[in-house]
C-alpha positions in Angstrom: 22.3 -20.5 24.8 19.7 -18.6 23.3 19.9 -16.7 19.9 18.8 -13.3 18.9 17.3 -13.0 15.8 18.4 -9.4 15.1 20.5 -8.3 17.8 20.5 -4.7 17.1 16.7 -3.7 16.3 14.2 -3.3 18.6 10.7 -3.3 16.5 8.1 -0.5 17.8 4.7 -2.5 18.1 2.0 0.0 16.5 2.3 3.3 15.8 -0.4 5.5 14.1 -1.4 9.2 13.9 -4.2 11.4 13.4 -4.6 14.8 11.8 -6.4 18.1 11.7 -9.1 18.8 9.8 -6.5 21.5 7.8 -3.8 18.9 7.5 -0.9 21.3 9.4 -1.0 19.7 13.1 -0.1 16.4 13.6 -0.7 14.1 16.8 2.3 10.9 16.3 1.5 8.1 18.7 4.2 5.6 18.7 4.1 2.4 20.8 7.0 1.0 22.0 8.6 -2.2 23.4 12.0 -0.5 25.4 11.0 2.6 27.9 14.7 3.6 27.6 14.9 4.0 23.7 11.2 5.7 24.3 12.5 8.2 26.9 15.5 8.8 24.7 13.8 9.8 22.0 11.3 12.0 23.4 14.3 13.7 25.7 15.9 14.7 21.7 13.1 14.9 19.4 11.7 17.6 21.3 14.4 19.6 19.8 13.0 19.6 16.5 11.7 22.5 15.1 8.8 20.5 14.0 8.0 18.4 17.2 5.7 21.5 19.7 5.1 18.6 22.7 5.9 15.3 23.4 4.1 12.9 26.4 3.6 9.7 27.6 0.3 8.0 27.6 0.4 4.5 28.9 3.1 2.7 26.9 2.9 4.8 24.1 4.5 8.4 23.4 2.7 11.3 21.8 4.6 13.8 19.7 2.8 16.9 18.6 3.7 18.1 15.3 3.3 20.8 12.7 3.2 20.1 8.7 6.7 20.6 7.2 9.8 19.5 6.9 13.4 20.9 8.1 16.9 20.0 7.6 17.9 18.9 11.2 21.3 20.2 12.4 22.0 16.6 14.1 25.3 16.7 16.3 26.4 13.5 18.2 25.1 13.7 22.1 23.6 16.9 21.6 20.9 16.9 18.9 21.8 13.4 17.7 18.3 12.6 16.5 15.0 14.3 15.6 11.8 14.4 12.9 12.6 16.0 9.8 9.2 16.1 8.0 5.2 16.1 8.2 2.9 15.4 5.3 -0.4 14.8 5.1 -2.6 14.0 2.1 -6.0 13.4 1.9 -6.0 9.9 3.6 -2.0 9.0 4.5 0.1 10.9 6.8 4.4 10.4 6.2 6.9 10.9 8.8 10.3 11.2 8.5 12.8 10.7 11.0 16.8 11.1 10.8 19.6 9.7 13.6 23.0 9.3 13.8 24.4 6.6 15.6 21.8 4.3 17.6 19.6 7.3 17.1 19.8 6.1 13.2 18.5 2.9 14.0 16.1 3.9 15.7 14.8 6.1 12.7 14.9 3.3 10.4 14.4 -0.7 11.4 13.2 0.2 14.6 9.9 2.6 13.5 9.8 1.1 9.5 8.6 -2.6 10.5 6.2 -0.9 13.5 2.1 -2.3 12.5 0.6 0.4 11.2 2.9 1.5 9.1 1.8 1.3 5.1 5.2 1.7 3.3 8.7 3.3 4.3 11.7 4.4 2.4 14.5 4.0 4.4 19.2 4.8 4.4 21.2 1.8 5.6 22.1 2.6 9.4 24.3 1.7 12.3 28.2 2.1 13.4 28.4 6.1 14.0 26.6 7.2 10.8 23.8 8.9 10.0 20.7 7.3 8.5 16.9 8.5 7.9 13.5 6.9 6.9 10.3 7.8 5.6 7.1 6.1 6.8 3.4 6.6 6.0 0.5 6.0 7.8 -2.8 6.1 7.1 -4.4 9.6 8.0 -6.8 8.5 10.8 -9.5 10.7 12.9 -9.7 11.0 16.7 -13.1 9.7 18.2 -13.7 10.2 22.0 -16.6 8.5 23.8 -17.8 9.3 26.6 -19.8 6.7 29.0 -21.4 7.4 32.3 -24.0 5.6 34.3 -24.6 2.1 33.1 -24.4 -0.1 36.8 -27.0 -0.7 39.5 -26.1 -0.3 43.5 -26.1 -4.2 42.9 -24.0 -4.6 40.3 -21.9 -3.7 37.5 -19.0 -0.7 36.7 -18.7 2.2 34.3 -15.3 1.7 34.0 -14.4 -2.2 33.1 -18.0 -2.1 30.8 -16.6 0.9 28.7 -12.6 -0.8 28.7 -14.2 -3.9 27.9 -16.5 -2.6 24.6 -13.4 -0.6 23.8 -11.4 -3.0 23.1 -14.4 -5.3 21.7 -14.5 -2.8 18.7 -10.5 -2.4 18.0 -9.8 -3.5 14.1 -7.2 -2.8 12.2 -8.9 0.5 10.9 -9.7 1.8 14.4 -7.3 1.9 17.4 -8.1 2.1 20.9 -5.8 4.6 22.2 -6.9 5.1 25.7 -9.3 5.1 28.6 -9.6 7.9 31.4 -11.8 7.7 34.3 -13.1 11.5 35.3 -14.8 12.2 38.8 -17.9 13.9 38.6 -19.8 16.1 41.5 -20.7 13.8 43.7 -24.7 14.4 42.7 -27.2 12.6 44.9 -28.3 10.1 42.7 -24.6 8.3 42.3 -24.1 5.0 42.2 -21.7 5.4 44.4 -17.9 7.2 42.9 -19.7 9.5 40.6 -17.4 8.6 37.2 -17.6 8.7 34.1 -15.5 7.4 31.3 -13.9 8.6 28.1 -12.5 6.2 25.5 -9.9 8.0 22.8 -9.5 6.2 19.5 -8.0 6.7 16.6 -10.0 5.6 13.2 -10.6 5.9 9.6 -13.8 4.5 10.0 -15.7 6.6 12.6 -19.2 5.9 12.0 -18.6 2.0 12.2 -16.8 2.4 15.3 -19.8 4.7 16.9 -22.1 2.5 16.0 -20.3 -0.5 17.2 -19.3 0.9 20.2 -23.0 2.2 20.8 -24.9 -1.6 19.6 -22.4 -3.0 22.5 -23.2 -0.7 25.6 -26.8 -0.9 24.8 -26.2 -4.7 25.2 -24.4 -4.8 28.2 -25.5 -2.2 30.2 -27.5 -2.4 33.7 -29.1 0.5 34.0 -31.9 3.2 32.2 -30.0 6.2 32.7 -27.1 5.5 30.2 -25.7 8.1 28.6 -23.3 8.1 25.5 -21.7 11.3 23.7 -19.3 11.0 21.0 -16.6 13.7 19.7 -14.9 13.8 16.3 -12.2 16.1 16.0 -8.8 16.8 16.6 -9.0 18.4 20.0 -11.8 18.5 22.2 -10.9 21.8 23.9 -14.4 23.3 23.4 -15.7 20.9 25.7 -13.2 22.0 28.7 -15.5 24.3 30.3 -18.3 22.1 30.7 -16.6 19.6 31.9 -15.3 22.0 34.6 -18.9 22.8 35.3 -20.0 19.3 36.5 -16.7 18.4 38.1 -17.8 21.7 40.2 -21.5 20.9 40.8 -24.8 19.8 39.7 -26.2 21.0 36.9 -28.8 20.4 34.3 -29.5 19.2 30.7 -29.7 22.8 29.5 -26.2 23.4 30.1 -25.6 20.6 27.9 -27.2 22.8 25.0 -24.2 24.6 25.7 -22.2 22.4 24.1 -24.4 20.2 21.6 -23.3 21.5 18.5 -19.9 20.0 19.2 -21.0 16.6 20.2 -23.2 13.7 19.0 -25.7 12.0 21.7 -25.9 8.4 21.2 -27.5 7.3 24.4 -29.9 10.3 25.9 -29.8 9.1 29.6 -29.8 11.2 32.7 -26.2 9.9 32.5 -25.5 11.8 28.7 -24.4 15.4 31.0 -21.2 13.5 32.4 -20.4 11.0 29.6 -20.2 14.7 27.8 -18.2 16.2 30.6 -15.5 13.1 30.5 -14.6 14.0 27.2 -12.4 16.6 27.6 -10.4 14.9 30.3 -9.3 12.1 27.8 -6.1 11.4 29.0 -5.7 14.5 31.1 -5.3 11.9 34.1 -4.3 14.3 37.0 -7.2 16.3 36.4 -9.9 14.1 35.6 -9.7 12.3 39.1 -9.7 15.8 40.5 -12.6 15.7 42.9 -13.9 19.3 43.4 -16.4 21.1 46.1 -18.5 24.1 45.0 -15.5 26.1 43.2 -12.6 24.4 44.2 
């Protein structure tokens, strides 16, 4: 018969977070192992008066949060667990998180031994009581890239090329949070799909992962035309309505000046107008394989 090491833990593998530039909004990504303790939590940490969204990405969940801390009103079944506080300083970011129950296991053991995680503070937990722990992270940045045009007709895919150099430049310092493929306008001179790619990361080292990212496409990739764009920030929201515009139709490199102040060009290929346009889409999937004709 097998043994369990520690029957009643269930260790989150990674979890990390990046911040505004103003330290008051807070994006929490948390990997986890069990969907159903992930589903749980997101169904009653919602309810916190800190916690403004929660999704799923993948396998990981996204929580949303503002700076601040509040004194959670936790009551069995109904509010039974929840975030308490936000902090950020200038390069760590500490969450806490209070349960009762389960939900105060999952608070403490479950989050404090989770890679990524710096330090913790945490209350002894388990049985019907309620528990809490602190945790700090280090304050990372969100990087986006976006890819486009890098095959041949013969040979060769945005997609697995970008995936493939994503996770070629992963350390410790930056994560590789996730990859989105976003249809174009179906321009003439396609390959074939008309895609491009954005890869989200999250890093406290952004100019070593640019460069690293950018040494590796220009290595690997089959075609002239290559275009790479880079975004650092918290939110890429500026960048929506362009990449609206070439979803919708052709356009040209001056409605790239459009938006050139918020992005860095890396790789100045015809390809550079949808590795821009991808960014926003970063892992808005439902829209990003949208395919649009004229204004639709």
């Amino acid at each position: 018969m097998a043994n369990i090491s520690d029957p009643y833990s269930i260790r989150y593998p990674e979890i990390c977070a990046v911040a505004n530039a103003d330290g008051n909004a807070v994006e929490l990504i948390e990997e986890f192992a069990c969907i159903g303790g992930a589903m749980w939590a997101g169904h009653n940490y919602q309810k916190s008066p800190l916690v403004q969204s929660v999704r799923m990405v993948g396998n990981t969940q996204r929580f949303m949060l503002s700076a601040g801390e509040e004194k959670l009103a936790l009551e069995g079944s109904y509010f039974p667990a929840g975030i308490a506080g936000v902090e950020v300083t200038g390069n760590e970011i500490g969450i806490t998180y209070r349960g009762m129950g389960g939900g105060g296991v999952g608070a403490t053991v479950c989050r404090t031994t989770a890679t990524g995680v710096i330090r913790s503070t945490s209350e002894p937990c388990g049985g019907g009581r309620e528990a809490g722990a602190q945790i700090w992270l280090p304050r990372r940045e969100r990087v986006i890239i976006g890819v486009d045009d890098t095959d041949t007709p013969e040979e060769g895919a945005t997609w697995t090329l970008a995936h493939n150099i994503a996770e070629a430049v992963q350390t410790p310092e930056t994560r590789y949070l996730s990859h989105t493929i976003v249809q174009l306008f179906p321009v003439p001179y396609r390959t074939k799909n008309c895609v491009a790619v954005a890869c989200e990361f999250a890093t406290t080292e952004p100019e070593q992962l640019v460069t690293a990212f950018e040494e590796l496409l220009k290595k690997y990739t089959l075609s002239d035309e290559t275009g790479m764009a880079v975004f650092r920030g918290f939110s890429p929201d500026t960048l929506t309505e362009y990449g609206w515009k070439v979803k919708r139709g052709e356009i040209t490199r001056d409605d790239l000046n459009e938006i050139r102040e918020h992005i860095e060009i890396r790789l100045n290929g015809r390809g550079i107008i949808g590795a821009a346009a991808a960014i926003p889409f970063a892992t808005r999937y439902k829209e990003a394989l949208s395919i649009c004709t004229g204004e639709t």
